[in-house]
C-alpha positions in Angstrom: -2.7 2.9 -3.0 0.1 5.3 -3.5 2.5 5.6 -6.4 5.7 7.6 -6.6 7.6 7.7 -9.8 10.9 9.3 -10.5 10.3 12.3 -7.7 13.1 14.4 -7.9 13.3 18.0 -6.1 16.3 20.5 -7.0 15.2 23.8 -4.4 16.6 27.3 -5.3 20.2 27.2 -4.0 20.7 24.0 -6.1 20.3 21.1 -3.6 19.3 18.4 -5.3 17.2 16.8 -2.2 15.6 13.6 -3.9 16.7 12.2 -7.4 14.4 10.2 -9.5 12.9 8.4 -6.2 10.3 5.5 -7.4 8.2 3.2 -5.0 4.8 2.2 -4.2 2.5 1.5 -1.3 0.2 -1.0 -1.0 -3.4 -0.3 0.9 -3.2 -1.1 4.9 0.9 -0.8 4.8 3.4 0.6 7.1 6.3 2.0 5.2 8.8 3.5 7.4 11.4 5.6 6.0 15.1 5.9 7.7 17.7 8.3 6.7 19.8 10.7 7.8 19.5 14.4 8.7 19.3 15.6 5.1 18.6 13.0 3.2 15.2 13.7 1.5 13.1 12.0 4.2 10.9 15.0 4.6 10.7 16.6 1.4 9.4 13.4 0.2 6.3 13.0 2.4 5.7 17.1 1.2 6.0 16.1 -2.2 3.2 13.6 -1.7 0.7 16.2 -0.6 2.3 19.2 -2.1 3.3 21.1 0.4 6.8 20.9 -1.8 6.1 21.1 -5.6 8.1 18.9 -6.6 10.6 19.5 -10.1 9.7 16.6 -11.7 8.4 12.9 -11.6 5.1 12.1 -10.5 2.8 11.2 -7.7 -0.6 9.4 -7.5 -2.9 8.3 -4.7 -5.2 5.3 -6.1 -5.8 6.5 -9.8 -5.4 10.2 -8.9 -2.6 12.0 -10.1 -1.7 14.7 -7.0 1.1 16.4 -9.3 -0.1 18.8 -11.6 -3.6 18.8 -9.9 -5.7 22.2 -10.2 -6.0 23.7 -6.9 -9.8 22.7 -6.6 -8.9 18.8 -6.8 -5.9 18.9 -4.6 -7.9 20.4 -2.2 -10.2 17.3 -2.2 -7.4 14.4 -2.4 -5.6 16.7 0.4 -8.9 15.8 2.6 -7.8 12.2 2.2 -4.1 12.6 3.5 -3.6 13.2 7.2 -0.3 14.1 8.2 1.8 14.1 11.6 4.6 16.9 12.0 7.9 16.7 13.9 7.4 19.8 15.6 3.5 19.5 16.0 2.7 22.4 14.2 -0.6 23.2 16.8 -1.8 27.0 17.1 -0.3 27.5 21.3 -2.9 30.1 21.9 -5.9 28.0 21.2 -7.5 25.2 22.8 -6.4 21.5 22.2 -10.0 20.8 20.7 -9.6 23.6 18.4 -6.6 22.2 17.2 -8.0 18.6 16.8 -11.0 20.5 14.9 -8.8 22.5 12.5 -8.7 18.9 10.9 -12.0 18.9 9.1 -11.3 22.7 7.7 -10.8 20.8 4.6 -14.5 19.8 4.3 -15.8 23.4 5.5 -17.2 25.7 3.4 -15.0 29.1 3.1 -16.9 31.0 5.3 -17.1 28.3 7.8 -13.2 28.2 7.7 -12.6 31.3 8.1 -15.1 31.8 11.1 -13.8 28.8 12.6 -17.3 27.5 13.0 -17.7 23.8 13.3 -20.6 21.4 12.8 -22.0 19.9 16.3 -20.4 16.9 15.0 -17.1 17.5 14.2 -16.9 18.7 17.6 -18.4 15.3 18.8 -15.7 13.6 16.7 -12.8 16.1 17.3 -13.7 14.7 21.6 -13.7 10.7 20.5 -10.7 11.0 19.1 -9.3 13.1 21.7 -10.2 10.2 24.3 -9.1 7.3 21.7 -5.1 9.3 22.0 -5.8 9.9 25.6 -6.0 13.4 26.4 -9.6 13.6 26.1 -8.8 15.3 29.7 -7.5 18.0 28.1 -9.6 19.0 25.9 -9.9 22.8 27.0 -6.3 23.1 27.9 -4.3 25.2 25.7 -2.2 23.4 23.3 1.0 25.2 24.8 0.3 23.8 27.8 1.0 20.2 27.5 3.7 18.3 27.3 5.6 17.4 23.9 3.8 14.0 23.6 0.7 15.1 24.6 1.1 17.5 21.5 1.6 14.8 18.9 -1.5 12.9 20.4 -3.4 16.2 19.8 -1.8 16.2 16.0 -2.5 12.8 15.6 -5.9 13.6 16.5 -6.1 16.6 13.9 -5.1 13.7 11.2 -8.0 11.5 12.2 -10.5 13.9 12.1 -9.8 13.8 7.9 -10.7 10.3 8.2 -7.6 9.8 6.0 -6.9 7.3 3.6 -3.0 7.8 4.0 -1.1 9.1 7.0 2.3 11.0 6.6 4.0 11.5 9.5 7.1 13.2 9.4 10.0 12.2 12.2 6.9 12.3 15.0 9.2 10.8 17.7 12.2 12.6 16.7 11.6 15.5 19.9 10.3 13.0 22.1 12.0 10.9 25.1 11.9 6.6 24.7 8.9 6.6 26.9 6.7 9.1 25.0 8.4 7.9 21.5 7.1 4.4 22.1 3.7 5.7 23.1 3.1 7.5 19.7 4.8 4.8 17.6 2.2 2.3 19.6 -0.8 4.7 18.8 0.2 4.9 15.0 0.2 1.2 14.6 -3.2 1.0 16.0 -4.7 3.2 13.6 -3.0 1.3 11.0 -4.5 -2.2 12.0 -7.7 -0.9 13.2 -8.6 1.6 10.6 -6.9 0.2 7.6 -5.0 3.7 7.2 -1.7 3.0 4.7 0.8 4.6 6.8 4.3 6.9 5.8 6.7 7.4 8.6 9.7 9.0 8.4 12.1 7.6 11.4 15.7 8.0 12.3 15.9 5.1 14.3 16.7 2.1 12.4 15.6 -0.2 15.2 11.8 1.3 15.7 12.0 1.0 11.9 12.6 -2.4 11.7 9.7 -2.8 14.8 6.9 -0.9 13.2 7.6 -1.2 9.6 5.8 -3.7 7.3 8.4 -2.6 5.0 11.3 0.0 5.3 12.7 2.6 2.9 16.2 4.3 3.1 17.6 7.4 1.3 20.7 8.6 1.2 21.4 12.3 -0.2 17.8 12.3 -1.7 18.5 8.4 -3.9 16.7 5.6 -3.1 19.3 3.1 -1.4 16.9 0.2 0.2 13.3 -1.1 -0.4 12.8 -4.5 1.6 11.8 -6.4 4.6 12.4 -5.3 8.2 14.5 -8.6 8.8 16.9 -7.8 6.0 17.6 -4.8 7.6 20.8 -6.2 9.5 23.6 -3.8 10.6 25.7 -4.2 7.5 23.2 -3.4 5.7 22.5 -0.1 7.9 26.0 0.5 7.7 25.8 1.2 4.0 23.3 3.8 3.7 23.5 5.0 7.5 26.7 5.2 8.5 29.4 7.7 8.3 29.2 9.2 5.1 
């Protein structure tokens, strides 16, 4: 499903914030990805969909390579990776359909996109998965106006209206109290069983790692440090890559 070989990002001040990182992803999995602050956990999920170029190594999504692709084909394997922000990243001012909508811009025709003009049934889909997060309610609200969790349902929703392939969500509970945490860690493993969507979460948590994860990943100052089962995830282990440094 999803490849990674030797990723490594140096940005312009010199940090070097992943170093020849190599994994892959099997179809229908739910990789969950612990580190601390600074460790590579989010520039890796933007490497994937290159919203970081990264300096070297390379990525591919099923027998497409996403690194080095033109700007016309990234566009298209972009349409088939959903991803989940730590701060929400919704538009405030606009509705909460609006944002769920803003989804499928990546199937619209220019013009479309920029007149924000949607098909009758993107609308129609943008409201059934709206209801399936649980604020179909809220539909008309502004996005400013609801509550942190109720945000990340509406991004959640804005991922499923790609009808994604892969979902990267990066630290989506991170902002959000146990209560609401749980609620969107519980909605994301839905969509994995139910829809078959291979799933990339970045978590700080080792414990809702070891819950959610099929499998769970660790860096540590942008290397590689674990790759295994939830169970072998014991607090030694943690200690080692998660600790104090």
């Amino acid at each position: 499903m999803l490849r990674v070989e030797q990723l490594s990002k140096v940005y312009p001040d010199g940090t070097k914030a992943l170093k020849d990182v190599s994994f892959t992803v099997k179809p229908g999995e739910f990789l969950t990805i612990l580190g601390k602050s600074g460790s590579g956990k989010s520039t890796l999920l933007r490497c994937i969909n290159r919203l970081v170029e990264p300096t070297s190594g390379h990525v591919y999504l099923g027998d497409q390579e996403i690194t080095g692709a033109g700007p016309a084909s990234l566009r298209k394997m972009r349409r088939r990776i959903g991803m989940i922000f730590q701060q929400y990243n919704l538009v405030d001012r606009v509705s909460v359909s609006t944002n769920a909508l803003t989804g499928r811009l990546g199937y619209l025709s220019p013009w479309m996109s920029l007149a924000g003009h949607f098909p009758r049934e993107s609308v129609g889909c943008a409201h059934e998965h709206l209801n399936r997060v649980g604020i179909g309610d809220k539909a008309g609200r502004r996005a400013d106006a609801l509550s942190g969790g109720q945000q990340q349902r509406v991004g959640i929703a804005r991922a499923l209206m790609q009808n994604p392939d892969l979902l990267l969500a990066d630290e989506p509970v991170s902002s959000l109290d146990p209560a609401s945490a749980r609620t969107i860690m519980e909605l994301l493993k839905e969509i994995n069983e139910k829809n078959g969507v291979t799933l990339l979460c970045n978590l700080h948590l080792p414990d809702l790692a070891r819950e959610y994860g099929h499998r769970v990943l660790a860096l540590r100052a942008g290397e590689l440090v674990f790759d295994g089962l939830p169970e072998r995830l014991d607090e030694q282990t943690i200690e080692t890559f998660y600790g104090s440094s």
